[in-house]
Backbone as JSON, one array per atom type, in Angstrom:
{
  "sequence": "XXXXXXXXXXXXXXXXXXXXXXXXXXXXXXXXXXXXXXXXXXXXXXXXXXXXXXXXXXXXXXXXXXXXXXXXXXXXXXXXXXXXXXXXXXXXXXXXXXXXXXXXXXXXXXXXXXXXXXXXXXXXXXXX",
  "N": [[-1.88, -1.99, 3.12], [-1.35, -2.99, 0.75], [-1.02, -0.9, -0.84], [1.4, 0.02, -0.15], [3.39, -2.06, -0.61], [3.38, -2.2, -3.34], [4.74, -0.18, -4.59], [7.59, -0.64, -2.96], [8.24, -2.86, -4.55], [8.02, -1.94, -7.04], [9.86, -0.24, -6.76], [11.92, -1.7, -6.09], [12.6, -2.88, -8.64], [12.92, -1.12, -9.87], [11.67, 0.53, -11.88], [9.54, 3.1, -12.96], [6.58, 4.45, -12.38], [4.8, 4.63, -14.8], [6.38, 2.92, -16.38], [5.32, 1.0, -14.77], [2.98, 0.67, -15.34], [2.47, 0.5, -18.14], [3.35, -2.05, -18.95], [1.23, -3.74, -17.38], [-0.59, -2.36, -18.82], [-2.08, -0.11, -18.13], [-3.23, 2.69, -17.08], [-0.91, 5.31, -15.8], [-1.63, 6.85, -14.05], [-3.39, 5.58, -12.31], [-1.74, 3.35, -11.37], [-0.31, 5.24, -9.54], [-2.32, 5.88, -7.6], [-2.79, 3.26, -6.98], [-0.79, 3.11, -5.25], [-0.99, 5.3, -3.72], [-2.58, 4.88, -1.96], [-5.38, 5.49, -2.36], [-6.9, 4.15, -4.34], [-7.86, 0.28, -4.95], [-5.9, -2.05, -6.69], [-7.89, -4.43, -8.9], [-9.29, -7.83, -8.77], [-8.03, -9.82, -10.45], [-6.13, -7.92, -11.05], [-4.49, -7.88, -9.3], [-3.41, -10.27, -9.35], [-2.16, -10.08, -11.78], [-0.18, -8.37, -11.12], [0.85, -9.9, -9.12], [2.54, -12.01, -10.29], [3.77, -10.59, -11.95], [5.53, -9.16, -10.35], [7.09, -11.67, -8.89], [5.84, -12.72, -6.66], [3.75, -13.86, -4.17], [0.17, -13.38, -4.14], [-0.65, -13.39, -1.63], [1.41, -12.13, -0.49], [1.4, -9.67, -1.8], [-1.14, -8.57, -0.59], [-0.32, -8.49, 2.47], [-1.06, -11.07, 3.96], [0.88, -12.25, 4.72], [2.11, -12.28, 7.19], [1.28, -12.69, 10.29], [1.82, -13.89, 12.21], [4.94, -13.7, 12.67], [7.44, -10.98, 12.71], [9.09, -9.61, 10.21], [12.63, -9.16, 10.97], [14.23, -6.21, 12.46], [16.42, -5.11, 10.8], [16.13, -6.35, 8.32], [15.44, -6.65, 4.75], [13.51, -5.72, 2.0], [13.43, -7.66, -0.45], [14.86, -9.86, 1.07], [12.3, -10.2, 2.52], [11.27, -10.68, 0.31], [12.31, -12.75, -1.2], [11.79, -15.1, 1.44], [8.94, -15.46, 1.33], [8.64, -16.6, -1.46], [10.33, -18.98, -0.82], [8.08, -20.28, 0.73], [6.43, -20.84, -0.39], [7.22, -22.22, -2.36], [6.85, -24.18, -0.62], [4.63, -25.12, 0.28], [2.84, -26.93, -0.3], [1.79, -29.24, 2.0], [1.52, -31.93, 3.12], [1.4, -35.09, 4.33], [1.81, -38.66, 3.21], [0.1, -38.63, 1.44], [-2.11, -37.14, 2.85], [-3.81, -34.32, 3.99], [-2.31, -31.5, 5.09], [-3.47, -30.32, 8.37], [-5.03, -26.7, 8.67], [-3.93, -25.25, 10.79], [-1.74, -26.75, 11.43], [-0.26, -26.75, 8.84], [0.57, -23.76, 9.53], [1.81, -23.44, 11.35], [4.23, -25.38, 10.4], [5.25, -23.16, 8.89], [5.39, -21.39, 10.53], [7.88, -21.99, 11.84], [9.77, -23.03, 9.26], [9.8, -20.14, 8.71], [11.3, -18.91, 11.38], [13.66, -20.15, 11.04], [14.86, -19.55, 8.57], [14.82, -16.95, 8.95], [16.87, -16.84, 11.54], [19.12, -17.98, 9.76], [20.31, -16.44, 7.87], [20.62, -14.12, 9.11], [23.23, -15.38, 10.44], [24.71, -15.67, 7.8], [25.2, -13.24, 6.95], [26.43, -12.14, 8.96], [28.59, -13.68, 8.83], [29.88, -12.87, 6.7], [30.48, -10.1, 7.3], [32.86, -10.38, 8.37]],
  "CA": [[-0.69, -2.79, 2.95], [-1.27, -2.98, -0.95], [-0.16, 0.52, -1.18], [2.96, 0.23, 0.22], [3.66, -3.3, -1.43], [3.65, -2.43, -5.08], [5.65, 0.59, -4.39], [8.07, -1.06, -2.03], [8.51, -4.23, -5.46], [8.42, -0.98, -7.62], [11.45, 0.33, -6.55], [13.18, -2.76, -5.88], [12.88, -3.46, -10.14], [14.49, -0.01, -10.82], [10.96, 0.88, -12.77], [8.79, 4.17, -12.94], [4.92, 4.14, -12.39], [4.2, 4.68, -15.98], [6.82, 1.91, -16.61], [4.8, -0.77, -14.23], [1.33, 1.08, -16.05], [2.86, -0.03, -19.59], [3.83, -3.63, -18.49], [-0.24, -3.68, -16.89], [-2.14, -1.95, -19.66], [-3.06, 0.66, -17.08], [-2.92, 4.28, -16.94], [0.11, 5.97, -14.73], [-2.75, 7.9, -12.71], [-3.75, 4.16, -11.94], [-0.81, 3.26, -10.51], [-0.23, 6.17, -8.62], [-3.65, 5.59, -7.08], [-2.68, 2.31, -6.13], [0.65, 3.53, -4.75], [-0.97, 6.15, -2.26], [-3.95, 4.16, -1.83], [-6.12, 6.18, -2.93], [-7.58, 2.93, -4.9], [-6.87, -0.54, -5.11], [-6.81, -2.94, -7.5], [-9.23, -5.53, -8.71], [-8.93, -9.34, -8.05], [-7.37, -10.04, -11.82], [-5.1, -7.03, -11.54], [-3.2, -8.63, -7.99], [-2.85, -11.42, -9.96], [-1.07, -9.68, -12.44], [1.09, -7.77, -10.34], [1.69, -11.0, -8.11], [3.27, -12.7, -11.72], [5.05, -9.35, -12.75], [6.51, -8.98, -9.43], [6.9, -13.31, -8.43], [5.51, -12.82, -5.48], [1.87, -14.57, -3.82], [-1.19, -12.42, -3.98], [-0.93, -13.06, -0.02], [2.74, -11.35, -0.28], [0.84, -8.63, -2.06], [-2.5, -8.34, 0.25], [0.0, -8.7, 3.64], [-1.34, -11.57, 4.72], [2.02, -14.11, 5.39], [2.96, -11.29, 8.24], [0.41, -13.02, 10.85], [2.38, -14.6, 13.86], [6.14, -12.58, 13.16], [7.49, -9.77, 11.51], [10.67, -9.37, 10.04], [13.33, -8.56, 11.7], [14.75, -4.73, 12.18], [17.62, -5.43, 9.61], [15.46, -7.66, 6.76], [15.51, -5.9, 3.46], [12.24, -5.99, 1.3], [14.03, -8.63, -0.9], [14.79, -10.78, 1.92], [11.23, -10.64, 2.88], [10.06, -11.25, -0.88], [12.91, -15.05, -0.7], [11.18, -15.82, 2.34], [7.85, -15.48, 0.68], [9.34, -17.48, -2.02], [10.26, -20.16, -0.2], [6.89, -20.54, 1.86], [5.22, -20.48, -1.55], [7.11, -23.46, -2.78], [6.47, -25.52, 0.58], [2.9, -24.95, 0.51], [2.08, -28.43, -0.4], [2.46, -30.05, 2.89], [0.87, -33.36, 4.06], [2.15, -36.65, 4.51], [1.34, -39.86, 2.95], [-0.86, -38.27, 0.69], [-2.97, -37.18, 3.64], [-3.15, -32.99, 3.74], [-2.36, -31.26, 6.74], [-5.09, -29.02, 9.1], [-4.57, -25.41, 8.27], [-2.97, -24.8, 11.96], [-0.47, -27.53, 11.43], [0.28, -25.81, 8.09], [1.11, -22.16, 10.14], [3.02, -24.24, 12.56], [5.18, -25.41, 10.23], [5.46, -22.2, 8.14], [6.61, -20.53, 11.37], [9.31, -22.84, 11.92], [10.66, -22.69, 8.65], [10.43, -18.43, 8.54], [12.27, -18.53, 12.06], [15.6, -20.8, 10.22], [15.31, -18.9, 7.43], [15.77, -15.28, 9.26], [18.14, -17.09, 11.9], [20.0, -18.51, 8.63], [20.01, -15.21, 7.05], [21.14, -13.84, 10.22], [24.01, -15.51, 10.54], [25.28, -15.7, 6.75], [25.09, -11.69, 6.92], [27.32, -12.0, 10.46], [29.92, -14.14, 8.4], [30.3, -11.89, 5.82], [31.03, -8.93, 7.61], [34.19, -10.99, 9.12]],
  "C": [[-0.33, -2.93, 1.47], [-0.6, -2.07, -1.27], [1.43, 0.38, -1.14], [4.03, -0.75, -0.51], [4.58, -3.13, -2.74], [4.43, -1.21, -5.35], [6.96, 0.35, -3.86], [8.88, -2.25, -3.75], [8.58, -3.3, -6.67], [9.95, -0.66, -7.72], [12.29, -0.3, -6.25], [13.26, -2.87, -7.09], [13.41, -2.25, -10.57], [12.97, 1.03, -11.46], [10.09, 2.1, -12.35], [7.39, 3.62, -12.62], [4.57, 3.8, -14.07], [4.87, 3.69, -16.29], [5.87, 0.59, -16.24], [3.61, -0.55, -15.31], [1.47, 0.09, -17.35], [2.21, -1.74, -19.28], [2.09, -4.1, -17.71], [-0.72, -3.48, -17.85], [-3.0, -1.56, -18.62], [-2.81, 1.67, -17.19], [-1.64, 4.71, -16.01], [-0.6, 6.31, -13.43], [-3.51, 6.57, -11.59], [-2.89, 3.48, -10.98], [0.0, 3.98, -9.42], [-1.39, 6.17, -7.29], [-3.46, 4.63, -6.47], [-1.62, 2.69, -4.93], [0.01, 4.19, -3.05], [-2.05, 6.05, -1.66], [-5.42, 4.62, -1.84], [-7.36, 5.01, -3.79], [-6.74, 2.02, -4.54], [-7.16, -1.82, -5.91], [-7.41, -3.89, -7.37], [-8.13, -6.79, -8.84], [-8.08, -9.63, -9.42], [-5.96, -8.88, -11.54], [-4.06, -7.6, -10.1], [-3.08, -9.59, -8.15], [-1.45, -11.21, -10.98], [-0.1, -9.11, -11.82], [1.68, -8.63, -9.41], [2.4, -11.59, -9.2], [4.39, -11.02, -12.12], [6.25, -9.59, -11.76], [7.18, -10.41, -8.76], [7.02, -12.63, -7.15], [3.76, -13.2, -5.15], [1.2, -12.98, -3.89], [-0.92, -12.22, -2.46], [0.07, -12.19, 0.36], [2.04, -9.75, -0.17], [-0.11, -7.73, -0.68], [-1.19, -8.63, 2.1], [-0.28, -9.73, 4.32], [-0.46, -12.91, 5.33], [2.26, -13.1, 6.72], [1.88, -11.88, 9.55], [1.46, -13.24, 12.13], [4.13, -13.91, 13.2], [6.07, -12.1, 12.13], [8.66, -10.11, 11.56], [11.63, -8.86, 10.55], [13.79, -6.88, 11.34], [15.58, -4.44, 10.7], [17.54, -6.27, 8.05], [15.61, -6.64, 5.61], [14.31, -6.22, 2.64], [12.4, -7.48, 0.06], [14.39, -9.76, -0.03], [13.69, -11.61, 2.17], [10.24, -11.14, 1.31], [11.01, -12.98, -1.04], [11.99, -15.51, 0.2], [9.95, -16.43, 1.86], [7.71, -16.85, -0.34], [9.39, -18.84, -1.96], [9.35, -20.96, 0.75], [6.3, -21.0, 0.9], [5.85, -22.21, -1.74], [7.23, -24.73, -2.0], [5.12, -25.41, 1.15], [2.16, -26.0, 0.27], [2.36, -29.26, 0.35], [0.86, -31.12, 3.07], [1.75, -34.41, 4.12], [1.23, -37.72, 4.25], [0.02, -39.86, 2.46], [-2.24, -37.93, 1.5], [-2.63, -35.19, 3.86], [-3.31, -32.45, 5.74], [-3.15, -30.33, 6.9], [-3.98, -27.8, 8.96], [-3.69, -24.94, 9.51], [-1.72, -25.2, 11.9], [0.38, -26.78, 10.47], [0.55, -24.73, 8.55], [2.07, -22.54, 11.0], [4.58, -24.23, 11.51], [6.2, -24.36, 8.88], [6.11, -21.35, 8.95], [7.75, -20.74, 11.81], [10.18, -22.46, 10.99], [11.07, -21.3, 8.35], [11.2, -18.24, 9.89], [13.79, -19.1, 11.53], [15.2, -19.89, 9.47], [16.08, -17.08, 8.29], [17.09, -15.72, 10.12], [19.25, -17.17, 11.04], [20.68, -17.07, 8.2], [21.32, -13.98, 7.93], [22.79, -13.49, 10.07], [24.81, -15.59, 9.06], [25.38, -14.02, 6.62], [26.45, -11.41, 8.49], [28.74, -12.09, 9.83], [30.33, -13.73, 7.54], [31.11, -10.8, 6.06], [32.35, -9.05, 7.74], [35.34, -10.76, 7.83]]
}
């Protein structure tokens, strides 16, 4: 999933391999490696590429994709807002009391079904 990721947030910024390499302090052959997964990087370096690219390490590593996928019609940018916006509602509890990790997926799947419905329909009313 890494592979495809940093290739996928690659080519959404416009930038070359040897471009992201620079911006890393990594080799080209390095990033190519990651690319066709051939390797993958270390725990410091999907840090850095989660800050280059603003997106979570978990964006990176696949792991928000658990209970749905994006719809047919999402755009890799769509799915890096969504991300986005999960990231900065990640501090849920109430009344200074934190919520159980299930409750937290609960209400992470709630808000990624409005968001694609939302999305949805602001893409519907456009066309018009």
């Amino acid at each position: 999933m890494i592979a495809k990721r940093i290739k996928e947030l690659r080519n959404l910024k416009r930038i070359s391999q040897r471009e992201l390499s620079e911006k890393l302090s990594v080799s080209q052959q390095t990033v190519g490696s990651w690319e066709t997964g051939r390797s993958e990087p270390n725990t410091e370096m999907i840090k850095k590429l989660a800050r280059f690219f603003d997106v979570s390490t978990d964006y990176l590593l696949g792991n928000n994709e658990k209970t749905h996928k994006s719809p047919d019609w999402a755009t890799e940018a769509d799915r890096i807002d969504l991300d986005k916006l999960l990231q900065s509602n990640t501090p849920m509890g109430y009344g200074g009391m934190s919520m159980a990790p299930e409750d937290k997926e609960k209400v992470r799947n709630v808000i990624e079904g409005i968001y694609w419905d939302r999305l949805k329909k602001l893409r519907e009313e456009g066309k018009k």
